[in-house]
ZAZA-416240 format. One line per 5 residues: their letters; for each residue x, y, z of C-alpha. Coordinates in pm, 1 decimal, always signed. Layout:
BEGIN
a) X Y Z  ...;
REM end
This chain:
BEGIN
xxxxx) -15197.9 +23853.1 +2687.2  -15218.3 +23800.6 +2320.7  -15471.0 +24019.3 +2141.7  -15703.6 +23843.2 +1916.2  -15608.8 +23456.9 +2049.6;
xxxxx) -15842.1 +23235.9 +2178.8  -15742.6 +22963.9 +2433.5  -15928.3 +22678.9 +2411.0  -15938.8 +22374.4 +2735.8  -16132.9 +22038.6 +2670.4;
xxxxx) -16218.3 +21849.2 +2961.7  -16401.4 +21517.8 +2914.3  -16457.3 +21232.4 +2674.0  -16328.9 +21246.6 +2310.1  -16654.3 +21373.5 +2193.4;
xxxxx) -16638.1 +21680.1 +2320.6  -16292.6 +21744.2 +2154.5  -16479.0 +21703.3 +1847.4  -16695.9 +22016.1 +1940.3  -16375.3 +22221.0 +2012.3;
xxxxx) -16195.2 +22124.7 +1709.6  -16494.0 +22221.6 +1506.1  -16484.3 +22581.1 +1721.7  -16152.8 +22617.2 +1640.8  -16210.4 +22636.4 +1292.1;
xxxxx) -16475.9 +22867.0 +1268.9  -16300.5 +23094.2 +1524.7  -15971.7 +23042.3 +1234.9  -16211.8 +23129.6 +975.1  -16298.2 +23467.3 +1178.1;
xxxxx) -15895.2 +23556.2 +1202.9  -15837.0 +23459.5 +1523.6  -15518.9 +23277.6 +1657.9  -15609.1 +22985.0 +1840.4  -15449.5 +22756.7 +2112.7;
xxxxx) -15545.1 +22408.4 +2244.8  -15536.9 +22314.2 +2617.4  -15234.8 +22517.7 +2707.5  -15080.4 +22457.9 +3067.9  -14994.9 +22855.7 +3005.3;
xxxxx) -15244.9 +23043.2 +2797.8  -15160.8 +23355.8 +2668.4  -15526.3 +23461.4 +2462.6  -15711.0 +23737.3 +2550.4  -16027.5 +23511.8 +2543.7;
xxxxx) -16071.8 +23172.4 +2717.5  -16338.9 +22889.2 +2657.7  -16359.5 +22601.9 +2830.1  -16517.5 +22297.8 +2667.4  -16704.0 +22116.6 +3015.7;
xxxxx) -16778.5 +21774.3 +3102.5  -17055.7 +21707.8 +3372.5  -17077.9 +21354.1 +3387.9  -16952.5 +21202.4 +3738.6  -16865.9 +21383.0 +4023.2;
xxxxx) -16542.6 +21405.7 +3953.1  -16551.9 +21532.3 +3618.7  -16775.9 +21796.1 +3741.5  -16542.2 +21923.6 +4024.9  -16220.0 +21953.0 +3756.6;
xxxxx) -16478.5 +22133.0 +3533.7  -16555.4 +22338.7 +3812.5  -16171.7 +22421.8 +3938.4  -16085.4 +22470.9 +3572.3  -16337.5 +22748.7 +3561.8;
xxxxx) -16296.3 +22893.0 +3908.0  -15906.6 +22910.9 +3803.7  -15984.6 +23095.5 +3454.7  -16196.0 +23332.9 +3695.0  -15912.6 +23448.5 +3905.4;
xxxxx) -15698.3 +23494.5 +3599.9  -15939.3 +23719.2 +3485.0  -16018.0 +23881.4 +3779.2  -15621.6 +23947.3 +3809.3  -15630.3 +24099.7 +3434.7;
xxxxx) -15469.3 +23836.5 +3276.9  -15801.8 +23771.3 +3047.5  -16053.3 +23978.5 +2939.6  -16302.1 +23709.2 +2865.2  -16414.3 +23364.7 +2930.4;
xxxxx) -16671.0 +23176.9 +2790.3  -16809.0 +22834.7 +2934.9  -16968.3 +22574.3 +2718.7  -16995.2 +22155.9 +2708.4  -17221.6 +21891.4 +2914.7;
xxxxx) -17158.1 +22084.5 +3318.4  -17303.0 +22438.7 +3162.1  -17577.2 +22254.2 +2967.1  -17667.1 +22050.2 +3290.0  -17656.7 +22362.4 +3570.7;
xxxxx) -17657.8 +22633.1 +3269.1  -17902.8 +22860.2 +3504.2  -17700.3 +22744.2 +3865.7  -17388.7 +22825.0 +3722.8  -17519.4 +23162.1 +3603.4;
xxxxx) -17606.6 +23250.2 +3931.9  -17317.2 +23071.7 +4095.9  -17005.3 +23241.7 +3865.7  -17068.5 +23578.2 +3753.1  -16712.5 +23607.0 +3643.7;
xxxxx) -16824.9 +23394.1 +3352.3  -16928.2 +23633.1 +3039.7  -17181.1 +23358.4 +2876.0  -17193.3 +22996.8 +2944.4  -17305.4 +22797.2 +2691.9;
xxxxx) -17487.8 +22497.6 +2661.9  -17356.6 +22187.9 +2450.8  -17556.8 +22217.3 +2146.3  -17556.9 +22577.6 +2115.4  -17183.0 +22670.5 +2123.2;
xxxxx) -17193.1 +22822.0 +1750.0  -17373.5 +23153.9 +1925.9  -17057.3 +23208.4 +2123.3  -16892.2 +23342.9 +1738.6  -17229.2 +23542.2 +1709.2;
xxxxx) -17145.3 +23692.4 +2064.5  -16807.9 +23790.0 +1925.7  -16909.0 +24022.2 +1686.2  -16811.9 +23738.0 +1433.8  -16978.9 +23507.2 +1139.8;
xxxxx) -17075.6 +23163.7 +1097.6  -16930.3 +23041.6 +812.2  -17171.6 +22742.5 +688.3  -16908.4 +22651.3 +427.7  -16705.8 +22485.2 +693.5;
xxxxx) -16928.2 +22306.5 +896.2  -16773.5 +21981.7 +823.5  -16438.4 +22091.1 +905.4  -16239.6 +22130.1 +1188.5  -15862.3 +22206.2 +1386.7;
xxxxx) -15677.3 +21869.8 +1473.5  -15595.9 +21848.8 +1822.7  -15497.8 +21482.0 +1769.9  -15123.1 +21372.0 +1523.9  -15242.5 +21454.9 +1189.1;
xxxxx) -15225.0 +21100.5 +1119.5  -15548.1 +20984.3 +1363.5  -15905.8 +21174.5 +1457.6  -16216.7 +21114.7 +1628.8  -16515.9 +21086.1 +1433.1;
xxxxx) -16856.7 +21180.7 +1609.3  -17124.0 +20992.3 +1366.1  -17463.6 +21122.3 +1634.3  -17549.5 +21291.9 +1938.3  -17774.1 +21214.4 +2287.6;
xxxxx) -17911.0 +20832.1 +2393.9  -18240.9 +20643.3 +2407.8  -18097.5 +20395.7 +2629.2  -18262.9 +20476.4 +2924.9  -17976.8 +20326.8 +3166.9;
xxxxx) -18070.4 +20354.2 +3579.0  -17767.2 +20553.0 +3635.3  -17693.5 +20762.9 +3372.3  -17723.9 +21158.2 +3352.9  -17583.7 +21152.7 +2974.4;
xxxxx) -17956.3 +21105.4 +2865.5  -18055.3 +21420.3 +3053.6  -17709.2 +21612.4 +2933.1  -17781.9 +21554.8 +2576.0  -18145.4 +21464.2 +2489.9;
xxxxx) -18250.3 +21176.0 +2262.9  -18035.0 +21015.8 +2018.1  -17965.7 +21257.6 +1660.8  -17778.8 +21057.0 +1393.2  -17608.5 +21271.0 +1154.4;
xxxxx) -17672.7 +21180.3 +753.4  -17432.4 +20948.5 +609.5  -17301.5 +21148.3 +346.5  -17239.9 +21397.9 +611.3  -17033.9 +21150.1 +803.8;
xxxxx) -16866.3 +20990.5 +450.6  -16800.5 +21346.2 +337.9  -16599.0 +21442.3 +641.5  -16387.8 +21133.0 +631.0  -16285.8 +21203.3 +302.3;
xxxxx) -16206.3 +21569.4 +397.4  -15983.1 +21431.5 +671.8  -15838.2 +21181.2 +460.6  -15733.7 +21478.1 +170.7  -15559.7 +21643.1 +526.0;
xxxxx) -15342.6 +21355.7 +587.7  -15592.5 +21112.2 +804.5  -15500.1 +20777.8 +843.1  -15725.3 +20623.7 +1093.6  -16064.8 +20663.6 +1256.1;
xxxxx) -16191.6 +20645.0 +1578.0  -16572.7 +20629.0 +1568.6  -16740.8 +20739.4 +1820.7  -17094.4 +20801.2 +1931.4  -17296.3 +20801.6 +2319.0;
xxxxx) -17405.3 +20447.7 +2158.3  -17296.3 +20302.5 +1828.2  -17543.4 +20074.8 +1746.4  -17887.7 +20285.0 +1768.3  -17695.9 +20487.4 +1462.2;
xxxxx) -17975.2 +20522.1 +1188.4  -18303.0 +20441.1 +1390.3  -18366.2 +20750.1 +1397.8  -18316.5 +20886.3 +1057.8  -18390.7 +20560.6 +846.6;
xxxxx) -18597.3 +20366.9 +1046.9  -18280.4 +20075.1 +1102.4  -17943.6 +20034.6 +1262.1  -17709.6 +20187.6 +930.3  -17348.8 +20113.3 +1158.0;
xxxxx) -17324.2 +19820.6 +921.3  -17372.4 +20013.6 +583.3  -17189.4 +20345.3 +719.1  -16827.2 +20155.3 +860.4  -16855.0 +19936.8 +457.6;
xxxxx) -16893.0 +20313.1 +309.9  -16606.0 +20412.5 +483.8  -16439.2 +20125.7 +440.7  -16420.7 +20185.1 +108.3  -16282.2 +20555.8 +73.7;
xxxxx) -15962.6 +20538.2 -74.4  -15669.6 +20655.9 +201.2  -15861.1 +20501.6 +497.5  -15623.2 +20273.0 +662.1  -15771.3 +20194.2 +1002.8;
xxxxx) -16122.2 +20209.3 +1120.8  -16207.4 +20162.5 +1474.8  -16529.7 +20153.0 +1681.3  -16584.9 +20315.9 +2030.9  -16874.5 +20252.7 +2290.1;
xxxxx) -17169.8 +20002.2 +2174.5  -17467.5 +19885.1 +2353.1  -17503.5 +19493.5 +2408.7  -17851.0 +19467.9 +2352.6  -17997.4 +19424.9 +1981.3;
xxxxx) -17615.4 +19458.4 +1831.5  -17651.7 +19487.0 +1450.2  -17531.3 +19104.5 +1335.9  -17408.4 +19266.4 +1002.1  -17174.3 +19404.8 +1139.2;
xxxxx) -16978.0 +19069.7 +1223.5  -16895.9 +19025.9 +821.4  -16793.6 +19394.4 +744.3  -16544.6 +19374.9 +1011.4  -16438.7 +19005.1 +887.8;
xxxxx) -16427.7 +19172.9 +501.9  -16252.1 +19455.8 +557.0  -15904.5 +19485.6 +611.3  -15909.7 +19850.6 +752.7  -16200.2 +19787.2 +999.7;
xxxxx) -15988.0 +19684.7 +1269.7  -16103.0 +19360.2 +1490.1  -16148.2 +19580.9 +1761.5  -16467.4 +19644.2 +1982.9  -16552.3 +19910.5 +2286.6;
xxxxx) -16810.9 +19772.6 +2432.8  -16968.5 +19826.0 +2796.2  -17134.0 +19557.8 +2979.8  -17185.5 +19717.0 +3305.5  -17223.8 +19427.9 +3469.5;
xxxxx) -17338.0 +19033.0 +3446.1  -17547.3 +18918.3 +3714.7  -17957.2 +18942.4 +3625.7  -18006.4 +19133.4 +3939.0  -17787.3 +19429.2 +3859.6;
xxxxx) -17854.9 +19413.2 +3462.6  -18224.8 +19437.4 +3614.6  -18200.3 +19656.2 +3820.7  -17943.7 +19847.6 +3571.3  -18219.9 +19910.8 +3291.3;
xxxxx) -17968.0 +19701.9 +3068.0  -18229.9 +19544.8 +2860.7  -17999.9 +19269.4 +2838.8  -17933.3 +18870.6 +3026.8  -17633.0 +18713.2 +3193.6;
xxxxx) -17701.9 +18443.4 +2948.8  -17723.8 +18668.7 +2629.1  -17433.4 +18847.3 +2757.0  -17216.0 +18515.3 +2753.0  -17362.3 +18449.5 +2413.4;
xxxxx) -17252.6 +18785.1 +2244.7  -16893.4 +18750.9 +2423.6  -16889.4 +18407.7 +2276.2  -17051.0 +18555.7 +1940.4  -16747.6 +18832.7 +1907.6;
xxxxx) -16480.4 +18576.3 +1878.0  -16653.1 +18301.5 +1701.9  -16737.7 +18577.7 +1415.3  -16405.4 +18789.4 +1450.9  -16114.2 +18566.3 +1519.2;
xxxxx) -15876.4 +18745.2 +1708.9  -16090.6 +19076.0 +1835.3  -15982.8 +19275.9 +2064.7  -16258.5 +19307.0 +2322.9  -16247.7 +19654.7 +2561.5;
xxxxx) -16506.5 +19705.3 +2805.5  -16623.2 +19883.5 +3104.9  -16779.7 +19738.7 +3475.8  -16942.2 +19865.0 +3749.9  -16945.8 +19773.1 +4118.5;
xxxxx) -17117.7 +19886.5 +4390.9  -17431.2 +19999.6 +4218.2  -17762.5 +19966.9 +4457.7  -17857.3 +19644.9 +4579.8  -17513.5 +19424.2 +4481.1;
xxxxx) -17462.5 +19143.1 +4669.7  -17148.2 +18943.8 +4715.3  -17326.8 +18687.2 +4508.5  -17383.8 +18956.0 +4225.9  -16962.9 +19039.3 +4233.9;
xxxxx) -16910.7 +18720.8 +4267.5  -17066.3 +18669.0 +3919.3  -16886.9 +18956.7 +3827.4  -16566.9 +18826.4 +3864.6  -16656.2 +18472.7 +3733.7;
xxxxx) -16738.7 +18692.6 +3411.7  -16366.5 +18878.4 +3387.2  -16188.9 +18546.6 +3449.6  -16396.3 +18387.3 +3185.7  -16426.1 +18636.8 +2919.1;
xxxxx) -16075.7 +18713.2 +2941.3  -16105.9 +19078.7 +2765.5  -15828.1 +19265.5 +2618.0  -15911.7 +19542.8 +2785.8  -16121.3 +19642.4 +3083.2;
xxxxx) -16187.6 +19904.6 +3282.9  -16392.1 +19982.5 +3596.1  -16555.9 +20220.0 +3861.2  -16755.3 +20233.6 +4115.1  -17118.3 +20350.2 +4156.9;
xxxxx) -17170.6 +20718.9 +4216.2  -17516.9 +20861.8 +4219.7  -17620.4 +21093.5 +3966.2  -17868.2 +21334.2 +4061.9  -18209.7 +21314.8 +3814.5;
xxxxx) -18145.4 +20979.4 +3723.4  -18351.7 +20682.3 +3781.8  -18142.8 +20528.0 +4061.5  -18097.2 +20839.3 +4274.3  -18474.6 +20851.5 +4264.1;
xxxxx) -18605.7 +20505.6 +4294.4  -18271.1 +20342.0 +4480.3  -18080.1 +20359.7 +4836.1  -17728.9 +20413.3 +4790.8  -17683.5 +20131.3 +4981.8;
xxxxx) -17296.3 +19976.6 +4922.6  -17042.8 +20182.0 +5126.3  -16778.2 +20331.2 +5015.3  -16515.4 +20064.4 +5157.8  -16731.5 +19813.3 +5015.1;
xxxxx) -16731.7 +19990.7 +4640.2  -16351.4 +20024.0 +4687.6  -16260.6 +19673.5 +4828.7  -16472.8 +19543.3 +4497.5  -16312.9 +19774.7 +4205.9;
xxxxx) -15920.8 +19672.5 +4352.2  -16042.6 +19310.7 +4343.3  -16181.0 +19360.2 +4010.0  -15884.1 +19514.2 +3923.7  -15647.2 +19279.7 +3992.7;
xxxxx) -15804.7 +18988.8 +3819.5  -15826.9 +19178.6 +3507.8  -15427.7 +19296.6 +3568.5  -15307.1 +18930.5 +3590.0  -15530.5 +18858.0 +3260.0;
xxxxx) -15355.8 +19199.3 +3059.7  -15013.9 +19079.6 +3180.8  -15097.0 +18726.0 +3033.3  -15244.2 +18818.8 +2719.9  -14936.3 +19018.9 +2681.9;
xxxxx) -14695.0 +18819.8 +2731.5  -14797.2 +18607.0 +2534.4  -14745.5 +18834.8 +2218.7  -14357.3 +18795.4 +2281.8  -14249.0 +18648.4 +1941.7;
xxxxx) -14523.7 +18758.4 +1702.4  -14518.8 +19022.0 +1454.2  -14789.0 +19277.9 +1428.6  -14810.5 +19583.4 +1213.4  -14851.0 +19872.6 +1389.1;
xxxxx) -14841.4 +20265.9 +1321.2  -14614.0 +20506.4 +1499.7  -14747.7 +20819.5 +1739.2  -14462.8 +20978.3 +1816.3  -14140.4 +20938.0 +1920.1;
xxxxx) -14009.2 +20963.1 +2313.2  -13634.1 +20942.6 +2452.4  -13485.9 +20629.1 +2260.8  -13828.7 +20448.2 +2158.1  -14073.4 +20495.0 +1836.3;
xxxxx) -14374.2 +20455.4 +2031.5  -14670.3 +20299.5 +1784.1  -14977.1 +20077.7 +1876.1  -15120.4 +19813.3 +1695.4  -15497.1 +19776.8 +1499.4;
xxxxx) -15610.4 +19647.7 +1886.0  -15526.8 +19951.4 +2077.5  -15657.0 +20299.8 +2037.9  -15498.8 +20625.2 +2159.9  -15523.2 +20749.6 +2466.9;
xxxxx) -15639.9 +20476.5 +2645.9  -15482.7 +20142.2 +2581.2  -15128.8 +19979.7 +2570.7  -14817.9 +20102.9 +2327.8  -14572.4 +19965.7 +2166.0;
xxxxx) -14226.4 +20086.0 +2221.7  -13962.9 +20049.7 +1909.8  -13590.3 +20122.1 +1974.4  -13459.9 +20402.3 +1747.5  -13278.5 +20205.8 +1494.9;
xxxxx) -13344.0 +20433.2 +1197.7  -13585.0 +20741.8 +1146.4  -13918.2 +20637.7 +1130.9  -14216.4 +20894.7 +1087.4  -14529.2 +20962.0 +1271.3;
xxxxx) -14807.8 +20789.5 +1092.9  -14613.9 +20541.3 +903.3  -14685.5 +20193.1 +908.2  -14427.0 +19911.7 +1001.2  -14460.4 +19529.2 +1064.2;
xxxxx) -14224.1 +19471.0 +1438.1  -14180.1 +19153.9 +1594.4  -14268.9 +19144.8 +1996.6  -13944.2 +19116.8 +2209.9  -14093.7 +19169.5 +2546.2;
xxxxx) -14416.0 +19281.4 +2756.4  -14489.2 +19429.2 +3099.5  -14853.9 +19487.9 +3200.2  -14922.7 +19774.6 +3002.4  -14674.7 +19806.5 +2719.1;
xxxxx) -14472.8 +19602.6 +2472.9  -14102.8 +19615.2 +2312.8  -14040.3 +19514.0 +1993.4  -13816.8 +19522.5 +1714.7  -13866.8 +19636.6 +1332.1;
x) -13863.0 +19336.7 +1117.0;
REM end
């Protein structure tokens, strides 16, 4: 046990990394020696950074916490502090539930855990933050909480209505990153496209990704988790204009049948679904659609997957993923809705889904063999440079694997040529 280090574990979505990194800082400022997700933590003081989203997010939160409580309870810690979406959902449960915690936290009011320690707050930094991520890439948070008022989701009750930040706050930090060595942006927010209701009465994504567009030493730009419904059309031409926006889009539909979307609280049509599909690639040639499906949510038919699965074959995304229903206690379907699709059923739908949208990855894949694409280079692993191109972010979407031919370094640039593809990766060669 280290005196005066601080292990730090983030469990959950990219957003609440942000919140960590921006702990670790202040906790830095205060003199404190701190470690990210170690598989062997040797601080005297642990926080863990919760998600409480699904069901399964909530039971690793849970096992991560229960573990930290034996270690302490063995004397191999002498504090742990809880914070993030599961202690700001079940703060008071989890009070009464795990004593061995010393203060859980909810997720907006972390900052009182360096209060707690005897410590300061140091204002000066507030836009600053510890890199988990290579120095060459970070996540950018640009707002906080959702208006969308979708049937079953909890994030809504988690985090409260949607809070843009400023945009000289946002435009302020990226320029901060950029003087540390940052490269490339992932933007993220609960829901991109409500960013600036709030604060100036319109959707700003537009104007903020031009702004950053435009800061000197921004390379790559790339946008994470929209809403379908009112998408802001200007948005079209800045990602058309600008080099460094890349033609990229996260995007969840959900679903595509007018029963679900209905019964969904999507605010949005099978038709006017096709129509903004249609919309991305007639605006953006070449975009790189990602989405997210659901099966098995109350009241799906076989006629509903069925025009599910029309949909995948026909919009033909980049990238898809998919799960299946799981009620989420306090939201609108666990209160007005039958959980009424078994669990074979769910899982029988999700494989078939699946597969569709595997035989459509390998194809698009494939057929990348012989093209060149610029791409920037992660890290480097046995005999390969591994790198990924403007249409593919970290963590979650395919690689590109370069054989060591001469020293490249992380967060360089290089234009390869595609030499071969499997369903998830590619091989190529420098040109």
């Amino acid at each position: 046990m280290r005196k005066n280090t601080i292990d730090i574990i983030t469990l959950g979505c990219s957003k609440n990394l942000v919140d960590s990194e921006k702990l670790m800082r202040q906790l830095e400022a205060n003199g404190y020696r701190v470690t990210h997700d170690s598989e062997n933590p040797q601080g005297e003081i642990a926080v863990i950074n919760t998600c409480g989203f699904i069901g399964d997010a909530k039971e690793e939160s849970i096992n991560m916490i229960l573990e930290f409580c034996q270690a302490k309870e063995a004397g191999r810690l002498k504090k742990l502090y809880v914070m993030g979406c599961l202690s700001e959902r079940y703060l008071h449960d989890l009070e009464v539930e795990i004593p061995q915690v010393d203060r859980f936290y909810g997720k907006f009011d972390w900052n009182a855990l360096i209060t707690d320690l005897g410590k300061a707050w140091h204002p000066e930094f507030s836009l600053e933050r510890r890199l988990t991520t290579p120095k060459h890439y970070a996540y950018l948070k640009i707002s906080e909480g959702c208006d969308r008022k979708c049937a079953y989701c909890a994030i809504p009750i988690i985090t409260g209505k949607h809070v843009s930040r400023p945009i000289e706050d946002v435009l302020e930090e990226v320029r901060l990153l950029v003087a540390q060595g940052v490269k490339e942006f992932q933007v993220i927010a609960q829901e991109l496209t409500y960013y600036g209701i709030d604060l100036y009465k319109k959707q700003m994504l537009p104007e903020l990704i031009e702004r950053m567009a435009e800061i000197p030493g921004v390379k790559w730009i790339r946008l994470h988790y929209a809403y379908p419904a009112h998408f802001p059309e200007d948005l079209f031409r800045v990602m058309r204009e600008h080099d460094n926006v890349c033609k990229y889009m996260d995007i969840a539909l959900q679903h595509v049948s007018d029963n679900m979307l209905e019964r969904m609280r999507r605010h949005v049509t099978k038709e006017e679904t096709y129509a903004l599909v249609e919309r991305f690639r007639r605006e953006v040639p070449g975009i790189a659609l990602r989405t997210t499906l659901m099966v098995g949510f109350p009241g799906e038919t076989e006629e509903d997957f069925e025009e599910l699965k029309e949909f995948v074959r026909h919009a033909r995304f980049d990238r898809m993923g998919a799960f299946a229903y799981s009620e989420e206690e306090g939201t609108y379907s666990a209160r007005h809705y039958k959980d009424d699709v078994s669990p074979e059923v769910k899982q029988r739908r999700l494989d078939e889904l699946m597969s569709i949208q595997q035989e459509i990855s390998s194809e698009l894949s494939h057929a990348k063999i012989g093209k060149e694409f610029r791409i920037i280079i992660d890290r480097k692993e046995g005999d390969y440079y591994v790198g990924r191109t403007e249409f593919d972010s970290p963590e979650v979407d395919p690689e590109v694997l370069v054989k060591e031919e001469r020293t490249l370094h992380v967060g360089s640039f290089h234009r390869v040529r595609i030499e071969d593809a499997d369903d998830f990766d590619l091989y190529a060669r420098l040109v």
